[in-house]
MIDOSE-1310 file (N, C-alpha, C; in nm, 2 decimals, decimal comma, always signed):
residues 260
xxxx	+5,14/+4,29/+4,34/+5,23/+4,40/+4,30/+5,37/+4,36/+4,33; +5,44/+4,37/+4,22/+5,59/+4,33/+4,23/+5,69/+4,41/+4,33; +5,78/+4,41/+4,42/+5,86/+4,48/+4,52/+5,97/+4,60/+4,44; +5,90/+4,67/+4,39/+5,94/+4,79/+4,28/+5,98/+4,90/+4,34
xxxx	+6,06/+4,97/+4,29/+6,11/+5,11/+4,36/+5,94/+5,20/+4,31; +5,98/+5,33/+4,34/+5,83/+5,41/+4,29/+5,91/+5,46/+4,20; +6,05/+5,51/+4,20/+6,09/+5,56/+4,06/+6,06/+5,50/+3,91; +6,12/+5,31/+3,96/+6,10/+5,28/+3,87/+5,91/+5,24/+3,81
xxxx	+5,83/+5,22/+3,91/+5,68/+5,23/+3,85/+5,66/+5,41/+3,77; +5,73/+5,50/+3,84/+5,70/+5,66/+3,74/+5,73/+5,61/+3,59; +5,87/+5,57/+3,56/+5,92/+5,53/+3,46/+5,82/+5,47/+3,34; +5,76/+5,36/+3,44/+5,70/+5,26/+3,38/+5,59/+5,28/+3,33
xxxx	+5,53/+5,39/+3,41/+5,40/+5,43/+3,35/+5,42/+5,58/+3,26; +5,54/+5,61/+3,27/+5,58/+5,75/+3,13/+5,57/+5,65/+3,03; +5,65/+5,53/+3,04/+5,70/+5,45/+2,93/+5,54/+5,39/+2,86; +5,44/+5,38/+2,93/+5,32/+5,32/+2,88/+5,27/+5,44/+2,86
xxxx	+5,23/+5,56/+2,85/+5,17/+5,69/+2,81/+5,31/+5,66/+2,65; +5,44/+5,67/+2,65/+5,47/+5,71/+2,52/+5,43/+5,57/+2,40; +5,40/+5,44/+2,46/+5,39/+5,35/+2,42/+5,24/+5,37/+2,35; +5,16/+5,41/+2,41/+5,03/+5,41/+2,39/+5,04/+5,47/+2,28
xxxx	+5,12/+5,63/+2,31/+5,10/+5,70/+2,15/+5,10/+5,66/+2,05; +5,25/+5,61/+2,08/+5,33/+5,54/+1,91/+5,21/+5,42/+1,86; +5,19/+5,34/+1,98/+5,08/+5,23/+1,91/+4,92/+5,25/+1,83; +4,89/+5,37/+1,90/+4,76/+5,47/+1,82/+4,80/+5,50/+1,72
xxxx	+4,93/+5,56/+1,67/+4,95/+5,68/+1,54/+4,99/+5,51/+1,43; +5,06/+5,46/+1,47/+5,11/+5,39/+1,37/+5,13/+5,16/+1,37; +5,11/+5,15/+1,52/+5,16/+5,03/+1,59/+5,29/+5,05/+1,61; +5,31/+4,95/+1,74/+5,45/+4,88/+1,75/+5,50/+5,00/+1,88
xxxx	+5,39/+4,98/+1,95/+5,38/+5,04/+2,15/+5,49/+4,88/+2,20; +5,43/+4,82/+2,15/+5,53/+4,71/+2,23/+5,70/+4,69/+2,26; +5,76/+4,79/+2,13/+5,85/+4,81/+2,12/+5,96/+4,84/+2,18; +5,84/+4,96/+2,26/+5,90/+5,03/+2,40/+5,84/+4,98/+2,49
xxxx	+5,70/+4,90/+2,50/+5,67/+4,93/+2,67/+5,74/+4,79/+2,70; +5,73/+4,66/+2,61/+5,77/+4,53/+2,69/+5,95/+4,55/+2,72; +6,06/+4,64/+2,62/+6,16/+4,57/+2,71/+6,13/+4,64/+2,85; +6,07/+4,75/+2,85/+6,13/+4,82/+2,96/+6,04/+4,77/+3,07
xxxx	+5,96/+4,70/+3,08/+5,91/+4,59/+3,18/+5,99/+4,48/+3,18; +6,03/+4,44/+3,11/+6,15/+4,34/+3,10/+6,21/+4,44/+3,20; +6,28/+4,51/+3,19/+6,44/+4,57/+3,30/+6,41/+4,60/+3,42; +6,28/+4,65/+3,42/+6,21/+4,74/+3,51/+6,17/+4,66/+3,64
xxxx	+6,10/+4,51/+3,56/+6,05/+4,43/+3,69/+6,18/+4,36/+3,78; +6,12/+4,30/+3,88/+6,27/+4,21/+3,96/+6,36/+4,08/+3,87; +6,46/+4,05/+3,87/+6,54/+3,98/+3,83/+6,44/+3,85/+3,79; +6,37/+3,84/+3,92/+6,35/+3,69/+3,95/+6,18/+3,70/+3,90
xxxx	+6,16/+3,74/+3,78/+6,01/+3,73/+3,77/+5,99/+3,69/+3,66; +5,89/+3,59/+3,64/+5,90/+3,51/+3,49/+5,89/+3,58/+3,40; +5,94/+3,59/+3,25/+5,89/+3,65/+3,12/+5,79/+3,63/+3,09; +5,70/+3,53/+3,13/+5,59/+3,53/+3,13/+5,49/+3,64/+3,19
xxxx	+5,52/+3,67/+3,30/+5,44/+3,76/+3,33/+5,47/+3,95/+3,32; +5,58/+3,90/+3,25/+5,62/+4,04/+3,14/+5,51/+4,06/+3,03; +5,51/+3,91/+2,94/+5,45/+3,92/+2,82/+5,32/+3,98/+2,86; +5,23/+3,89/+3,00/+5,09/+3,89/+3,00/+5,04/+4,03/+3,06
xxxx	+5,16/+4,08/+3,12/+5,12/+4,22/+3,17/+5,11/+4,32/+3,03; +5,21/+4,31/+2,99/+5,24/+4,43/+2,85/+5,07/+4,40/+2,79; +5,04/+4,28/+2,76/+4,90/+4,25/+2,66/+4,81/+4,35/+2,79; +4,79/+4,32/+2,91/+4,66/+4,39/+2,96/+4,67/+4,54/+2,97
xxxx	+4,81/+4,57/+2,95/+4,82/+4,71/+2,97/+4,77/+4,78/+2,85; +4,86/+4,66/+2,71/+4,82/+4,74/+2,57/+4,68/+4,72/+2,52; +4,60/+4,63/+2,58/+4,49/+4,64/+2,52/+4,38/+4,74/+2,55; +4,41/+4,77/+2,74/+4,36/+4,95/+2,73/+4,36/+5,04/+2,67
xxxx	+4,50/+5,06/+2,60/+4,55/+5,17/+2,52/+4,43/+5,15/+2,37; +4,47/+5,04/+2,32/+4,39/+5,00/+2,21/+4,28/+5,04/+2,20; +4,18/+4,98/+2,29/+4,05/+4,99/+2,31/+4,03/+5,12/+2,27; +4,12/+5,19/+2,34/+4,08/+5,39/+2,42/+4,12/+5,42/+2,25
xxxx	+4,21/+5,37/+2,18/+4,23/+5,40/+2,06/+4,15/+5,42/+1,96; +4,11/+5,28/+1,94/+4,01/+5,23/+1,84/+3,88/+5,27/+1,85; +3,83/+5,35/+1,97/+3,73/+5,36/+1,98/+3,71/+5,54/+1,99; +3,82/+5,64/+1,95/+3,85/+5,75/+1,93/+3,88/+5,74/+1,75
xxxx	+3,89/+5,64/+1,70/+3,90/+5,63/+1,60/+3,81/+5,62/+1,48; +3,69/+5,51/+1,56/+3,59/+5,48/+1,52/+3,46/+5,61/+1,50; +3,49/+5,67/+1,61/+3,40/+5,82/+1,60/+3,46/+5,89/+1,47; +3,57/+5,92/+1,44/+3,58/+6,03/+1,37/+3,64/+6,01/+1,25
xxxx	+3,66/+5,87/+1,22/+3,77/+5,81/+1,13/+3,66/+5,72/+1,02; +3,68/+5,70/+0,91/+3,61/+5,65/+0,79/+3,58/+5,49/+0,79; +3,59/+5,41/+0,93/+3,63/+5,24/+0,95/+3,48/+5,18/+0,93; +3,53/+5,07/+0,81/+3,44/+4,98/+0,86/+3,49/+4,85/+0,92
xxxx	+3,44/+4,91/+1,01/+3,41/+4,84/+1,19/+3,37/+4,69/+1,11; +3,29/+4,62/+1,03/+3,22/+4,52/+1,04/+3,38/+4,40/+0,98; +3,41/+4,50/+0,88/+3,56/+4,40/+0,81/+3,67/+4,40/+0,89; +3,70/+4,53/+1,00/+3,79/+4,53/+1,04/+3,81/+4,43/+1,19
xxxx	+3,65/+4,38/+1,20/+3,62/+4,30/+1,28/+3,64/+4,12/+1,23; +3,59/+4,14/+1,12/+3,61/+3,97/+1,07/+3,76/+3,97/+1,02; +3,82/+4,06/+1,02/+4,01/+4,04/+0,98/+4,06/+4,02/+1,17; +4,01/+4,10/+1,22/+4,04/+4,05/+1,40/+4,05/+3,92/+1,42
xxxx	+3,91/+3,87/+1,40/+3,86/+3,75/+1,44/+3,96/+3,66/+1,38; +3,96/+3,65/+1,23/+4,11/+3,56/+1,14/+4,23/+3,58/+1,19; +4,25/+3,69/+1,24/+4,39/+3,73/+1,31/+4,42/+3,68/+1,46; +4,29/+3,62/+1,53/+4,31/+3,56/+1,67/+4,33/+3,39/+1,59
xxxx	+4,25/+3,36/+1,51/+4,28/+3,22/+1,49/+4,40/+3,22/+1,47; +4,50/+3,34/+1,39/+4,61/+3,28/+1,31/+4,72/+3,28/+1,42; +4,69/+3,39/+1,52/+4,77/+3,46/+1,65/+4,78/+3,31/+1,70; +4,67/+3,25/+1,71/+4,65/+3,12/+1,82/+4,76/+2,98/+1,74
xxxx	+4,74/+2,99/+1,61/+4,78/+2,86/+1,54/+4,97/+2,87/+1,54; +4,99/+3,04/+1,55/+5,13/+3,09/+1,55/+5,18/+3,06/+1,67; +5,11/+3,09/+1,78/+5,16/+3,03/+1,94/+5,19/+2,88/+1,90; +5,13/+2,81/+1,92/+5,14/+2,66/+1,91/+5,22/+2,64/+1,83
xxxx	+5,28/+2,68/+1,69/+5,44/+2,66/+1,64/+5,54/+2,68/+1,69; +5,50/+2,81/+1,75/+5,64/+2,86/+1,83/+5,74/+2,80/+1,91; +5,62/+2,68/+1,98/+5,69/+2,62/+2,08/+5,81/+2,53/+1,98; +5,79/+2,46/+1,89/+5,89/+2,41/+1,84/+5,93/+2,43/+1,72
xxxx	+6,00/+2,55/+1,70/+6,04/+2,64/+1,62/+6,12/+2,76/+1,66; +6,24/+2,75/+1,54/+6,36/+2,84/+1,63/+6,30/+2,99/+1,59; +6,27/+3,10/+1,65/+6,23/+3,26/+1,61/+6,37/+3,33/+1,52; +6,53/+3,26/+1,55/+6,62/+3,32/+1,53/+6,66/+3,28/+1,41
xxxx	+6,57/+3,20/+1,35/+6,60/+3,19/+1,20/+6,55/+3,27/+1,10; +6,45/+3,30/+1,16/+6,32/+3,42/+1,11/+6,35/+3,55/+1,10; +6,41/+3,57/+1,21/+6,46/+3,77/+1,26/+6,52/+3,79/+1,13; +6,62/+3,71/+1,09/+6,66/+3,78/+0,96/+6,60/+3,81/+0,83
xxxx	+6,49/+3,72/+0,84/+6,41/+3,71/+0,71/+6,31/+3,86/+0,73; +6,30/+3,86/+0,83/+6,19/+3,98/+0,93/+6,27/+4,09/+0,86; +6,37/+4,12/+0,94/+6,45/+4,24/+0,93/+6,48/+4,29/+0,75; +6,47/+4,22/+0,63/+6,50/+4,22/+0,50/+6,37/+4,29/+0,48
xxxx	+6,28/+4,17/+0,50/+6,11/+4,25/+0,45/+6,13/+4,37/+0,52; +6,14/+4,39/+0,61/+6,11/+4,54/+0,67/+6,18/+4,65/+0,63; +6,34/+4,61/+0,61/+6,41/+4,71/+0,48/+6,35/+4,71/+0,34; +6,24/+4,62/+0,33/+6,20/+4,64/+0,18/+6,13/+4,72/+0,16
xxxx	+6,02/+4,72/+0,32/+5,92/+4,79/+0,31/+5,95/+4,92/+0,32; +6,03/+4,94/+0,41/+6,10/+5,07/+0,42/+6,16/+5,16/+0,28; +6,22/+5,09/+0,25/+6,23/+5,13/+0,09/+6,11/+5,17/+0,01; +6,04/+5,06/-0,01/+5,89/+5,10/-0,04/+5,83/+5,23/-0,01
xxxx	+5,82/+5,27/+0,11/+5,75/+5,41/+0,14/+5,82/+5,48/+0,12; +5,95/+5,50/+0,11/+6,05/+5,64/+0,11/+6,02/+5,65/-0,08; +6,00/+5,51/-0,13/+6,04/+5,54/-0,32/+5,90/+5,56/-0,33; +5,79/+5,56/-0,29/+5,65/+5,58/-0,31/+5,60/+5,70/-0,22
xxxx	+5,61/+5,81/-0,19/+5,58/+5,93/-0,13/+5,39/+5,92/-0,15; +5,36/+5,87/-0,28/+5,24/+5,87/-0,25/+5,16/+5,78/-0,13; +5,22/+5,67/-0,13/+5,15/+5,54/-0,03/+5,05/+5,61/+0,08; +4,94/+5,50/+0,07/+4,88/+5,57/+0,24/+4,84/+5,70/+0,22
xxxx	+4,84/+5,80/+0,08/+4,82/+5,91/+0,15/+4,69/+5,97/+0,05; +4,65/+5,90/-0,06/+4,49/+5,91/-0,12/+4,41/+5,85/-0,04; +4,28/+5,88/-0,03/+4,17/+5,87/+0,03/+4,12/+5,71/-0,01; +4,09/+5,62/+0,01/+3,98/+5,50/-0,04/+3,88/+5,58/-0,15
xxxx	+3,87/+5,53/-0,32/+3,81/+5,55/-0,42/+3,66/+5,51/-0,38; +3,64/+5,43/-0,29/+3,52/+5,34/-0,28/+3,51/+5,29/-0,15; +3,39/+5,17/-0,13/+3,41/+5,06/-0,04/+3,53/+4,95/-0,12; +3,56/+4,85/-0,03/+3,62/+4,74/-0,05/+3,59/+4,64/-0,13
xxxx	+3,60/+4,58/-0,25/+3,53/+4,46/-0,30/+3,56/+4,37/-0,20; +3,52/+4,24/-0,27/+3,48/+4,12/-0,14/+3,64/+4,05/-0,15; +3,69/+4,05/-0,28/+3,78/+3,99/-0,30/+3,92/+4,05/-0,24; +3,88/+4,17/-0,22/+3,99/+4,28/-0,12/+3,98/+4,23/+0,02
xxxx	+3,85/+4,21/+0,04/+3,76/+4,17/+0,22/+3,86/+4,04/+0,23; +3,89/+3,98/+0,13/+3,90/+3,84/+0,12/+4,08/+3,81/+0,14; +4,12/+3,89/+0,08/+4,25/+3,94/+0,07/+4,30/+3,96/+0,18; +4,25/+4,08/+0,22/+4,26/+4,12/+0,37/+4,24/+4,01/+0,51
xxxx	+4,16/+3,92/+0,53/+4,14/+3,87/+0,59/+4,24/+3,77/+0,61; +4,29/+3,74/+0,48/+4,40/+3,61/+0,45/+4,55/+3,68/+0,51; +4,56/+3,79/+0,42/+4,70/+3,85/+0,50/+4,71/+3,92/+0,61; +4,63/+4,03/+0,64/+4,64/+4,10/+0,71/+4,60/+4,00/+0,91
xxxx	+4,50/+3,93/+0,81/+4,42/+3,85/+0,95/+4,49/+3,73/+0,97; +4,50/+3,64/+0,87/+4,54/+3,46/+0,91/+4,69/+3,49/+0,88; +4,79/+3,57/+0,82/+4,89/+3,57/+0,78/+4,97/+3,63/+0,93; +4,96/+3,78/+0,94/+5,03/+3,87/+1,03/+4,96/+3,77/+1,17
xxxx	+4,86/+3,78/+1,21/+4,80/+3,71/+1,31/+4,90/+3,58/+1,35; +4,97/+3,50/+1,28/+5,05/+3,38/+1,27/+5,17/+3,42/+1,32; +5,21/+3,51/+1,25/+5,35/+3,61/+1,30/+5,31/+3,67/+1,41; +5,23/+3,71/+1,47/+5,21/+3,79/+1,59/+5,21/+3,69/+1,74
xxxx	+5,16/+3,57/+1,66/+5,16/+3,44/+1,79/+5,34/+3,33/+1,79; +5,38/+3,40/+1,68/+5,51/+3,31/+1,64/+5,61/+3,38/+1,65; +5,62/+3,53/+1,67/+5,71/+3,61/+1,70/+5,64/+3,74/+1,77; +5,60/+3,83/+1,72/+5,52/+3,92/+1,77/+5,56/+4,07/+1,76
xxxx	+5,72/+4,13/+1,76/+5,76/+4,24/+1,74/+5,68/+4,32/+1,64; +5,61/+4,42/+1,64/+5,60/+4,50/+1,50/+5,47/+4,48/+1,42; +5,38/+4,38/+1,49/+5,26/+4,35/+1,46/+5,15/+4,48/+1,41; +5,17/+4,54/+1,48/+5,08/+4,65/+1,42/+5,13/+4,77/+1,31
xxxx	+5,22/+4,73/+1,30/+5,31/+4,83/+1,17/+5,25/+4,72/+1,04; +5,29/+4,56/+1,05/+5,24/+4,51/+0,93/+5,12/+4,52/+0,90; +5,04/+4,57/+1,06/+4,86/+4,54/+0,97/+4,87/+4,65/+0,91; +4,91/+4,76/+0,95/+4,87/+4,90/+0,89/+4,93/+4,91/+0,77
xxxx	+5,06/+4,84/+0,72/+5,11/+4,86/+0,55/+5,00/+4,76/+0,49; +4,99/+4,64/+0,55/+4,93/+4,57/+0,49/+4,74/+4,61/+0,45; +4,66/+4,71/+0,56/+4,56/+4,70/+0,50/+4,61/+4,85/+0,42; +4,67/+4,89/+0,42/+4,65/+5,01/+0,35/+4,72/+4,98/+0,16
xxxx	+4,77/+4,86/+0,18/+4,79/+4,81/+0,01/+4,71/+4,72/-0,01; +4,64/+4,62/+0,08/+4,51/+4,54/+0,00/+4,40/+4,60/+0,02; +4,35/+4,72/+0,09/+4,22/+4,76/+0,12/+4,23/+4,91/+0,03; +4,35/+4,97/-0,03/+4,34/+5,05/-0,05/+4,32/+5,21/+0,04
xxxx	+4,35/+5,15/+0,15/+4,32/+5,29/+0,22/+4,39/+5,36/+0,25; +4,40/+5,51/+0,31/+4,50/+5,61/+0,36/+4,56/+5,59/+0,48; +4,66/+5,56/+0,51/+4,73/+5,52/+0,66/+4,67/+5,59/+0,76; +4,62/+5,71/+0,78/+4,49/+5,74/+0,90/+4,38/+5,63/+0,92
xxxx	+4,31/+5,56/+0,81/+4,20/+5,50/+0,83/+4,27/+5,38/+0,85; +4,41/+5,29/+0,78/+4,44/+5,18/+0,85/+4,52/+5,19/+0,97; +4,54/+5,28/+1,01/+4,61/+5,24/+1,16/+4,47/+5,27/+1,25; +4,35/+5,30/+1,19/+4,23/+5,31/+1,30/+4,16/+5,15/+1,31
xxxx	+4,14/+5,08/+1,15/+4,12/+4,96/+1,14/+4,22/+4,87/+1,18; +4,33/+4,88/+1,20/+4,44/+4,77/+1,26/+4,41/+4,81/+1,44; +4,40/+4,91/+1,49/+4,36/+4,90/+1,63/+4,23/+4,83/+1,65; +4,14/+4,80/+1,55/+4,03/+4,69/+1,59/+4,09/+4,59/+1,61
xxxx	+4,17/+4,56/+1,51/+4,19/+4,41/+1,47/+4,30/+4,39/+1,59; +4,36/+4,48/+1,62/+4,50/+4,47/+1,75/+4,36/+4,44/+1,90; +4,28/+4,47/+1,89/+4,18/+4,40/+2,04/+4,15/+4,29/+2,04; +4,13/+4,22/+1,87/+4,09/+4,10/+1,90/+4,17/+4,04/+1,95
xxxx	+4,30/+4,06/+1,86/+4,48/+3,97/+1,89/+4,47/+3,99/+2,07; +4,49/+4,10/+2,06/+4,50/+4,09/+2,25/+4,42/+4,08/+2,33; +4,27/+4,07/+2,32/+4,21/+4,00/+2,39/+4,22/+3,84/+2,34; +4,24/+3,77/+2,29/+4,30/+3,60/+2,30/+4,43/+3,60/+2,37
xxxx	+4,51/+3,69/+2,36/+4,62/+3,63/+2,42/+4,67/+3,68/+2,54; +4,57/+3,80/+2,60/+4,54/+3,84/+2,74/+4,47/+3,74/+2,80; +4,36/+3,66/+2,73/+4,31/+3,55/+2,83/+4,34/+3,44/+2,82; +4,45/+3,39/+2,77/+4,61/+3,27/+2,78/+4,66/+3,31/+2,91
xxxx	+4,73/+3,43/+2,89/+4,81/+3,47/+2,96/+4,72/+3,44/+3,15; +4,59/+3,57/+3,12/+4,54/+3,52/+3,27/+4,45/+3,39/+3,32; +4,45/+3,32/+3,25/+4,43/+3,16/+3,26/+4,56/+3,09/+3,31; +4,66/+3,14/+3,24/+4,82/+3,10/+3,32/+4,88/+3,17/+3,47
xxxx	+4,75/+3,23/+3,45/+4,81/+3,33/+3,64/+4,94/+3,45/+3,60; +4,95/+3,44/+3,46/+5,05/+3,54/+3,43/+5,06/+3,69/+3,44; +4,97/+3,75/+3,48/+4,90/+3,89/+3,47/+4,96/+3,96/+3,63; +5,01/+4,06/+3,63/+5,07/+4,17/+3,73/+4,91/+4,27/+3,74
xxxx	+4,83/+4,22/+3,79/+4,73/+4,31/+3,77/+4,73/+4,41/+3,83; +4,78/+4,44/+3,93/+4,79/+4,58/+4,00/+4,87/+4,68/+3,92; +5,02/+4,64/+3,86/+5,08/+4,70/+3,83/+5,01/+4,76/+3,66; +4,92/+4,64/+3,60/+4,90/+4,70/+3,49/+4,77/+4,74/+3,49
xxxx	+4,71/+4,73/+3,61/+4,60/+4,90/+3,68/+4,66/+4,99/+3,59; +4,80/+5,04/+3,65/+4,82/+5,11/+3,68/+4,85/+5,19/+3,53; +4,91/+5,12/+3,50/+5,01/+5,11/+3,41/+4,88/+5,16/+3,30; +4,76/+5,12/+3,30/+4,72/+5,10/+3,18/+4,64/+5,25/+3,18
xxxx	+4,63/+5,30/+3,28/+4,58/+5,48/+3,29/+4,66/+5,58/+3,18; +4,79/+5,54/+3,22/+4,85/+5,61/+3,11/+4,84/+5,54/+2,98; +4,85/+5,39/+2,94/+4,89/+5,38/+2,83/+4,73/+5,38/+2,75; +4,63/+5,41/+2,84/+4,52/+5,46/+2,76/+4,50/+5,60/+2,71
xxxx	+4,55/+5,69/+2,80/+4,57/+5,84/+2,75/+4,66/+5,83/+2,64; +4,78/+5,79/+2,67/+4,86/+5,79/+2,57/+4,81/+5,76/+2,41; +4,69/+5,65/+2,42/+4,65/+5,58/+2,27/+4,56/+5,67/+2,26; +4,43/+5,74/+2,32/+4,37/+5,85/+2,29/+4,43/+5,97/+2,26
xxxx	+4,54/+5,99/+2,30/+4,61/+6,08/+2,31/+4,68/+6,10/+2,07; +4,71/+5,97/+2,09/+4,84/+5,92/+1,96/+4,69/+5,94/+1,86; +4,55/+5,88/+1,91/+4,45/+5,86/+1,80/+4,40/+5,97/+1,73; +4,42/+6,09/+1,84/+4,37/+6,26/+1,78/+4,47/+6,28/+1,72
xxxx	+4,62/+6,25/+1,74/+4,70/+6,35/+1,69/+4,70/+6,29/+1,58; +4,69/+6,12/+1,48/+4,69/+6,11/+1,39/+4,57/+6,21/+1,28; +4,49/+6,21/+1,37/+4,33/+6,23/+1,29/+4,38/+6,36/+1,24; +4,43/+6,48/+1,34/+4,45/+6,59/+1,33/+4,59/+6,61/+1,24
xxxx	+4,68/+6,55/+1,20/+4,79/+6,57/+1,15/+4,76/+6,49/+1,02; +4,71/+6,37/+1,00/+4,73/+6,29/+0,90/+4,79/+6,22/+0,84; +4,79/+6,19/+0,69/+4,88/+6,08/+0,67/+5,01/+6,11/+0,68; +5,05/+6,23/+0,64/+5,19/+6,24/+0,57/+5,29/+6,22/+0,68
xxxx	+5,19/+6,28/+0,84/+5,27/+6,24/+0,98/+5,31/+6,13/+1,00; +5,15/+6,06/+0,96/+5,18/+5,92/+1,02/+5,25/+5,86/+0,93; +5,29/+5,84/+0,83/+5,40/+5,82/+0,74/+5,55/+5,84/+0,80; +5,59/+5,95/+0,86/+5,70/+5,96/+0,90/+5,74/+5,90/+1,01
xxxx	+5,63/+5,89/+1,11/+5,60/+5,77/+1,22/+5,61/+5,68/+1,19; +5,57/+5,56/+1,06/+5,62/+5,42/+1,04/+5,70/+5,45/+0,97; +5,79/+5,53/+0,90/+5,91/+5,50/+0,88/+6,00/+5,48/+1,01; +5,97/+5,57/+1,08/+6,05/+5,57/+1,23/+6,05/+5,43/+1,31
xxxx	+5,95/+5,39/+1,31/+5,90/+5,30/+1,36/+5,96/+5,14/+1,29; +5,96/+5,14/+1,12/+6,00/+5,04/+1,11/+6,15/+5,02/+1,12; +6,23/+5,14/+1,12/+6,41/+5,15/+1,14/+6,39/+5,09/+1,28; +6,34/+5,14/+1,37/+6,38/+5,12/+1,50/+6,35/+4,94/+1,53
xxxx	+6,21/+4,87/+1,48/+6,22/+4,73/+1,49/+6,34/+4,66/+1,38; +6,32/+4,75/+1,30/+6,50/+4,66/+1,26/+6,62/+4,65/+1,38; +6,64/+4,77/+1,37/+6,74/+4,77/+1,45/+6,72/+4,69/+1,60; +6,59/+4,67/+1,68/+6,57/+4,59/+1,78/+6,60/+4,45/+1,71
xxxx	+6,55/+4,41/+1,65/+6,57/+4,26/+1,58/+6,72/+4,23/+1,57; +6,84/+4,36/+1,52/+6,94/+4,32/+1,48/+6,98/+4,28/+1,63; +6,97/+4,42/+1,71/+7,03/+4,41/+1,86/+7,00/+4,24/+1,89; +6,89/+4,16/+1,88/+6,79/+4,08/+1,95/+6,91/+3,92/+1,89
xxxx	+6,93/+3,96/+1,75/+6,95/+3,81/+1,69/+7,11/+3,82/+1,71; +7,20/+3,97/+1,70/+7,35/+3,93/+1,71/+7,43/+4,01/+1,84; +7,36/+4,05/+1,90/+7,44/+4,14/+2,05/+7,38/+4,11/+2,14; +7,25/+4,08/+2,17/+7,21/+4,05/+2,33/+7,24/+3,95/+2,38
């Protein structure tokens, strides 16, 4: 356990209860919980074991998510599972570029698509918000797996900001589904991603595990907490949530590439 004030662990674990929410209703809990573990831990403490804490903390939340979701939500569990699985390989092939490869060439390209997308949902009020006509064809399964899984999964290990906002636009335009049912199916696929890269991290000794004990009480309430209130509110909420959600990773990315 790191030499922390208790104020700042209170903080830290409000900050993982609101992280949890946001990452249940829509993705992109990381938004808030990693800087504020960035500020929060001692000066002198690797980013590394910033990154590997945030993963053990969020993948509590997830789990507690995905599996409040699974009960009451329309998923099939079997695709949302083989898009996980493509999304660890692509997570894993995206780390290993990273290392030699600038991210600050990218942010801007990042930040454009995400103004697009954003545009997108405000000029489309319907998006995300009809029911799935059907099951999936194969060639949708297939679709899905390529983008949502080997594509975003690549971005998630080569940058990482915002990962669970692109699965959930993304299965909800190639799978056809209501943004309730893909932010339930992208919390499957968000366990596979972070169990591979939670056990990097604690293979590297990177893991604060006391603190993300602790930490991860709330940020599981919090994702059970975010998983009812989607189910209960629905799309049109959760809609207003990734619009919120994708302004604010813009704006982190601008902060990230021309002021910090």
């Amino acid at each position: 356990m790191p030499d922390i004030s208790l104020t700042v662990i209170v903080l830290l674990c409000v900050a993982a209860l609101a992280a949890g929410w946001i990452d249940a209703v829509v993705g992109g809990g990381g938004l808030l919980l990693l800087p504020v573990l960035l500020l929060g831990l001692p000066a002198n403490t690797p980013a590394a074991h910033a990154l590997g804490t945030n993963k053990a903390v969020a993948i509590v939340g997830t789990t507690g998510a995905a599996v409040t979701y699974a009960r009451k939500a329309p998923v099939d569990v079997g695709t949302a599972v083989r898009i996980g699985l493509a999304a660890l390989a692509g997570s894993s092939a995206g780390a290993f570029f990273a290392a030699g490869m600038s991210t600050e060439v990218l942010k801007p390209v990042i930040m454009v698509v995400l103004l697009g997308v954003a545009a997108f949902v405000i000029l489309r009020p319907a998006f995300g918000t009809a029911p799935a006509t059907g099951p999936a064809t194969r060639r949708q399964i297939l679709a899905a797996i390529g983008l949502a899984g080997l594509g975003i999964g690549f971005y998630d290990g080569l940058i990482g900001p915002g990962t669970g906002t692109f699965l959930v636009l993304a299965l909800t335009a190639v799978l056809h589904l209501d943004l309730v049912t893909a932010s339930a199916t992208a919390k499957i696929v968000n366990c596979c991603t972070n169990a591979g890269a939670l056990a990097t991290f604690a293979w590297q000794g990177a893991v604060l595990w006391q603190l993300a004990a602790l930490m991860a009480v709330f940020n599981l309430a919090g994702g059970t907490l975010g998983a009812h209130t989607a189910l209960k509110q629905g799309s049109g909420f959760v809609r207003v949530v990734l619009l919120t959600v994708v302004f604010a990773l813009v704006g982190n990315l601008a902060y990230e590439q021309w002021l910090a």
